[in-house]
C-alpha positions in Angstrom: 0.0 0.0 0.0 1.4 3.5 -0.7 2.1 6.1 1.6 -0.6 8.3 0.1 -3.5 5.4 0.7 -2.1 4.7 4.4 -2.2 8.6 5.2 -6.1 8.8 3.4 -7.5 6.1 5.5 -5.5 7.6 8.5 -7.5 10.9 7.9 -10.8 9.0 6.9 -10.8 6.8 10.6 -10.2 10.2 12.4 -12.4 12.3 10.1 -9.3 14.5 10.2 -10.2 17.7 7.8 -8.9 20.9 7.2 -10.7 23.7 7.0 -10.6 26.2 4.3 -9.8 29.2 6.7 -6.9 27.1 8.1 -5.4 26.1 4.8 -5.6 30.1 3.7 -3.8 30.9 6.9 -1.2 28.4 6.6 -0.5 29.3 3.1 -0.5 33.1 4.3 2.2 32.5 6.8 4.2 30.6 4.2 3.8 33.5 1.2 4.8 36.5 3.6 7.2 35.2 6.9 8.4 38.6 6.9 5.1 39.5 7.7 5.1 37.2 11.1 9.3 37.7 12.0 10.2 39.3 15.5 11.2 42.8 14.5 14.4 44.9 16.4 13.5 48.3 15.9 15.2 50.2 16.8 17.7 47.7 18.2 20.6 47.0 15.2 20.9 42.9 14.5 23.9 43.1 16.9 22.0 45.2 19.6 19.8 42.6 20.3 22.0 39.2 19.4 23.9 40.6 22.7 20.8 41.7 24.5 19.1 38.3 23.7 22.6 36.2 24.5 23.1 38.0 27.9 19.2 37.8 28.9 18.7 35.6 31.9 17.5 32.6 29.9 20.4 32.8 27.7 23.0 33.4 30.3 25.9 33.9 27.8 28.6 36.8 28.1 29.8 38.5 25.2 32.9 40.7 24.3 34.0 42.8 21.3 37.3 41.8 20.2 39.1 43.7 17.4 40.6 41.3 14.9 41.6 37.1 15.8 44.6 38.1 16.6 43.7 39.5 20.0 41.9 36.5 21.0 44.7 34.5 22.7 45.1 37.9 25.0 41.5 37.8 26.1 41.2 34.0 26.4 44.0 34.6 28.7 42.2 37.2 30.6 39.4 34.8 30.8 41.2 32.3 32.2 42.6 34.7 34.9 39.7 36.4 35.8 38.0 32.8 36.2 41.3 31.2 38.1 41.3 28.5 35.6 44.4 25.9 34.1 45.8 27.6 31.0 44.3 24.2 29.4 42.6 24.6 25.8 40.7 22.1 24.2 41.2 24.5 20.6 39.5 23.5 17.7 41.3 22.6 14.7 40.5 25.2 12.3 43.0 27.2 10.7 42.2 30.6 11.7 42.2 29.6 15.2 45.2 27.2 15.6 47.7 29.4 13.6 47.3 32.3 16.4 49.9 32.7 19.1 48.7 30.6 21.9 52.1 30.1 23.6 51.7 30.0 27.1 48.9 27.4 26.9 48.6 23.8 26.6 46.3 23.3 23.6 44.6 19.8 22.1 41.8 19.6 19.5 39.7 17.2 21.2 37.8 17.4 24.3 38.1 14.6 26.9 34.9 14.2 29.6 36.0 16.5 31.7 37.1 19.1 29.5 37.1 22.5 31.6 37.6 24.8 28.4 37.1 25.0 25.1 37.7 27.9 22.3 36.1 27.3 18.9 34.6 29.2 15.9 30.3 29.6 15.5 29.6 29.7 11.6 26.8 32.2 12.1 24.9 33.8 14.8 20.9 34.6 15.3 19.8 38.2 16.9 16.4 36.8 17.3 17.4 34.7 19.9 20.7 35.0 20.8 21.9 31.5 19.3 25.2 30.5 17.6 25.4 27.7 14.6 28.0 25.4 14.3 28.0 23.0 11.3 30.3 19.5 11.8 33.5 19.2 10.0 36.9 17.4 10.2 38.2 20.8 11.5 35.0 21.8 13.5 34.4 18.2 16.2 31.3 18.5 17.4 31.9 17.5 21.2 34.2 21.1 21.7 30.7 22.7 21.8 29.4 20.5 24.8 31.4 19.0 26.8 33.9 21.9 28.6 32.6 23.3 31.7 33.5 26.7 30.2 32.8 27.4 26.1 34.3 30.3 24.5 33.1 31.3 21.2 34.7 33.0 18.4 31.9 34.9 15.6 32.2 37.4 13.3 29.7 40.1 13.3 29.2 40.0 9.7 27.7 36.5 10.5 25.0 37.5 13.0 21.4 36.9 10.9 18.4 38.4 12.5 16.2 35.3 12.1 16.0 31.4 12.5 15.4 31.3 9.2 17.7 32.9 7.7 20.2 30.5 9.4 18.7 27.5 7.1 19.0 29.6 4.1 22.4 29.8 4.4 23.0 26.3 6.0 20.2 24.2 5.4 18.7 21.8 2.9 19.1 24.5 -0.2 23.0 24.9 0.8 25.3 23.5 -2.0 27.6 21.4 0.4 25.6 19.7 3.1 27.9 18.6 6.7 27.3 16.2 8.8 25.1 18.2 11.5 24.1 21.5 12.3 23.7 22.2 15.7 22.2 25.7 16.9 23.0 26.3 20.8 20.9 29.3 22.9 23.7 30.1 25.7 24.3 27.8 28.6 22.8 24.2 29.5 20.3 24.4 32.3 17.3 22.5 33.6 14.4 23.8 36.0 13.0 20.2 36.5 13.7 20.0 40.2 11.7 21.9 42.3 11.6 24.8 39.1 14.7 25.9 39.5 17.1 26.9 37.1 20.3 24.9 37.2 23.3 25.5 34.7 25.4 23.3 33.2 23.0 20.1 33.8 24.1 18.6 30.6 26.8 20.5 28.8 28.4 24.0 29.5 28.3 25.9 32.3 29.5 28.8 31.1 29.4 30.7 27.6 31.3 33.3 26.9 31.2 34.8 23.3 33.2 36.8 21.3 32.6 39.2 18.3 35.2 39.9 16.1 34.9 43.1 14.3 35.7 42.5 10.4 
């Protein structure tokens, strides 16, 4: 039996129908999104990617860097500030690993107890203060969730104001599909005990997020 027979008698046993005022809405919402996207005004895209990714659900931090080459002096400061080992679980992509990080102990995987990790987001979403990574051999996908502490590298250029936009550039229409595409909000947290939020209840404690001025 074919899919399309198994779904008709699905629909005929639940005398499932749709409406004619539900199929116009739906087709509505698909003909003009713009029509139905969050709007910023008169926040700027990055205005409110850091307002959204510092909000108390997101719990990120973020900090303007001037070009890559400054990051290995503000990891550093990051690591002070937060009395941690000058330990970096660094992911393997070239504009991160050819930077100066003497002074630190680097490797490109993360182990179970990784405390910190530094790698690169491939875009950024204002709308709701997210960062996208898309697998590669030089991006592993475990450096985004298993350090205690996750320190992100984007590019302002990259911040999109919607989801959407996000799958335009990386979705199913995008000429070279990866493995996975993960999109992370800020910290891990739970409220399932007692309703209260805990961070870091299955992945990062700690984001901290930097935008690199182009």
């Amino acid at each position: 039996m074919s899919r399309d027979a198994i779904l008709r008698k699905i629909d005929n046993a639940n005398a499932v129908r749709m409406s004619s005022d539900v199929a116009a809405a739906a087709a509505a919402l698909i003909a003009e999104p713009d029509g139905y996207r969050a709007t910023f005004a008169p926040q700027s895209v990055y205005d409110r990617f850091v307002a959204k990714a510092t909000s108390e659900t997101v719990t990120a931090t973020v900090e303007d860097i001037a070009s890559l080459e400054a990051l290995p002096e503000a990891v550093a400061a990051y690591i002070a500030n937060n009395e941690l080992v000058p330990r970096i679980a660094l992911q393997p992509r070239d504009s991160l690993t050819e930077l100066n990080w003497s002074g630190f102990e680097t490797v490109d995987q993360a182990q179970m107890n990784e405390t910190l990790a530094v790698t690169f987001a491939d875009a950024a979403i204002a709308e709701t203060g997210s960062l996208v990574f898309r697998t590669a051999p030089d991006a592993p996908v475990l450096l985004n969730f298993l350090p205690l502490h996750h320190l992100v590298v984007v590019r302002r250029s990259s911040i999109l104001p919607h989801m959407e936009d996000a799958f335009d550039h990386f979705g199913t229409t995008a000429d070279a599909q990866r493995r996975s595409l993960n999109v992370i909000t800020g910290t891990s947290g739970t409220a399932d005990i007692e309703a209260k939020n805990v961070r870091g209840a299955h992945g990062p404690r700690f984001m901290h997020i930097y935008c690199v001025t182009d």
